[in-house]
Every structure is written in C-alpha cells, then in structure tokens.
C-alpha positions as CSV (number, residue, x, y, z in Angstrom):
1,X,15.5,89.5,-4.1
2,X,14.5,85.7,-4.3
3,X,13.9,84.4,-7.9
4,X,12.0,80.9,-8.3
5,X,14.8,78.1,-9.0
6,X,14.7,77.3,-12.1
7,X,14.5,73.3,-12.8
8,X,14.7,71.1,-15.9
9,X,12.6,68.4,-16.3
10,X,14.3,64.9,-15.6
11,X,15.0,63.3,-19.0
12,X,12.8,60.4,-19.7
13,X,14.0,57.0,-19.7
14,X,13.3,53.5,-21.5
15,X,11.8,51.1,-19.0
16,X,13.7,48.1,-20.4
17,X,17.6,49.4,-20.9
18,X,17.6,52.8,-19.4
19,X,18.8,54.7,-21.9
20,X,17.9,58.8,-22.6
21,X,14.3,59.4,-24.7
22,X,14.3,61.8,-27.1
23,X,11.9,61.6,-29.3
24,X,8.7,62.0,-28.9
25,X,7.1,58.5,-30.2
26,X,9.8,56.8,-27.7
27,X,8.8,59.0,-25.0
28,X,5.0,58.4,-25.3
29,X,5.5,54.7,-25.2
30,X,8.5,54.4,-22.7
31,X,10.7,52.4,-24.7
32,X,13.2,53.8,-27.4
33,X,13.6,52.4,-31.0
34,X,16.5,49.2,-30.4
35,X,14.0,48.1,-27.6
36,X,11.4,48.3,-29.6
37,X,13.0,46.1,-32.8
38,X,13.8,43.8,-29.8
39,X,9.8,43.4,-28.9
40,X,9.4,42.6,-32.3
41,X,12.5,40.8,-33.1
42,X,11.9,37.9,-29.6
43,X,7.9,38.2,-30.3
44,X,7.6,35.4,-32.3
45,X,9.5,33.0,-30.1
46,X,7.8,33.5,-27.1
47,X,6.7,30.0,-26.2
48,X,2.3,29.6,-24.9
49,X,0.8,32.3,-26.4
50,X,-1.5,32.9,-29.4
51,X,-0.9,35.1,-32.1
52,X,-3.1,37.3,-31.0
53,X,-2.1,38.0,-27.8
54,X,1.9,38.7,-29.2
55,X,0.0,41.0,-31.4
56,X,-2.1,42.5,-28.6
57,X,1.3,42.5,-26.8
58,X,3.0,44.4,-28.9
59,X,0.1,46.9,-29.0
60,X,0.1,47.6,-25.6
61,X,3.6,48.2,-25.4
62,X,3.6,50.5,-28.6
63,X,1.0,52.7,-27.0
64,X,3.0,52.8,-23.4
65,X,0.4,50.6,-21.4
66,X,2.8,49.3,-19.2
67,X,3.9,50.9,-16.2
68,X,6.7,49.2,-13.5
69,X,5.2,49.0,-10.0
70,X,7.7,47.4,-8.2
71,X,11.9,47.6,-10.1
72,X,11.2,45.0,-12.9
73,X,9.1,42.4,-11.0
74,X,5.2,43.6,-10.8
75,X,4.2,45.9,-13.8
76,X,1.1,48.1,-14.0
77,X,-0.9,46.8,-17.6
78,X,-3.7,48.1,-19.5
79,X,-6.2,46.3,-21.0
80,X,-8.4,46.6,-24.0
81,X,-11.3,48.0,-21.9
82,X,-9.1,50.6,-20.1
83,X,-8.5,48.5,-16.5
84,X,-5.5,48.8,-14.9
85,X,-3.9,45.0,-13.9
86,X,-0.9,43.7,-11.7
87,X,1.2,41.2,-13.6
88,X,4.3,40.0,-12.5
89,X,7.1,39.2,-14.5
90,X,6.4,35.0,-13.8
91,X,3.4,36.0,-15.5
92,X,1.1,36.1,-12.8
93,X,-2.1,38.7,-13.6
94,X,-4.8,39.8,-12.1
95,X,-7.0,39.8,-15.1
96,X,-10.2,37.0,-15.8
97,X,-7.7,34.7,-17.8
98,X,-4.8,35.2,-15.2
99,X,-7.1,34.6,-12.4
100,X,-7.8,31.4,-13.8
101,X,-4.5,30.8,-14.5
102,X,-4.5,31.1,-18.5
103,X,-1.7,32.9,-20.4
104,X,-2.7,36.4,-21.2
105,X,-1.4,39.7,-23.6
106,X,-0.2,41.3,-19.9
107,X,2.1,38.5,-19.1
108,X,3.2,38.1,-22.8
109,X,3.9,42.2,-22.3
110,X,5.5,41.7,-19.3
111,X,7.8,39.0,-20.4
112,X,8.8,40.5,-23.7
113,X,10.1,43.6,-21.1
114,X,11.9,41.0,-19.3
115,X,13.5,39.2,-22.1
C-alpha cells in the first residue's frame, strides 16, 4: 500500500537576515519586524534621495515588492504602475529615472535591504 508523502511547507524566511517568519504581516512582506524598525530606523540617513522616494521605499518594501534575483546583488522591484524592474544593489535600475541615470524608490529599496 503506498500512501502520498506527506511534506511540510518550507518555513518562510526574511530576505535581509534570514531568520524564521511567523506571522503573517512578516510573511506577506518578506521581512520580519527588527528588519523592518531597521528600514525605518536607516531611512532617514540615506544620502540622494527625496523624501518621497524613502517614503515610496518604504512602501514597497512594506507591501513585499521586492523580490532577490540573483543572492543579494540584482533584486526584482515593483513599481507604482505594477512593472516588474531589475535593480542592483549599486543602484543600477531599469526603470525611466534609472535609465537615465537618476536615483529612484527601487534603488533606495534596494539599498535600505543592503544596509
């Protein structure tokens, strides 16, 4: 008699430190709570960008729109119009203002990860 293996999910993990996710609010966004204090906490100091792209930072990585491609060096970002973007964490993007070579919220996402 063969009965179906029986499997547990894998447990979800914070994209920045790696530790276990437990509730749900962490898991939807990817990041658990100390991680997130830390986004807010380093926020302010990061140096060439505007208010409102921390703030639109912040956003995007509160509602999990920031997906690693490649370890911790090219992240998948979402923008406000629901395109998907490359940015690396040297905050190279492949939106309109990154493709001009202007800071954007991506890379400001990306770095506050990588801080």
């Amino acid at each position: 008699m063969n009965l179906p293996a029986m499997t547990t999910p894998a447990p979800m993990r914070c994209l920045r430190c790696g530790r276990t996710l437990t509730s749900p609010p962490s898991i939807a966004a990817g990041f658990g709570p100390g991680c997130t204090r830390h986004f807010r906490r380093v926020a302010p100091t990061l140096p060439g960008f505007t208010d409102r792209q921390i703030a639109d930072a912040l956003e995007l990585l509160e509602l999990g729109g920031i997906v690693p491609l490649r370890g911790r060096h090219v992240w998948l970002t979402i923008g406000h119009r629901g395109t998907a973007y490359r940015t690396a964490s040297t905050g190279q993007c492949t939106c309109v203002a990154g493709a001009h070579g202007k800071p954007c919220h991506h890379a400001a996402a990306v770095r506050l990860v990588a801080a």
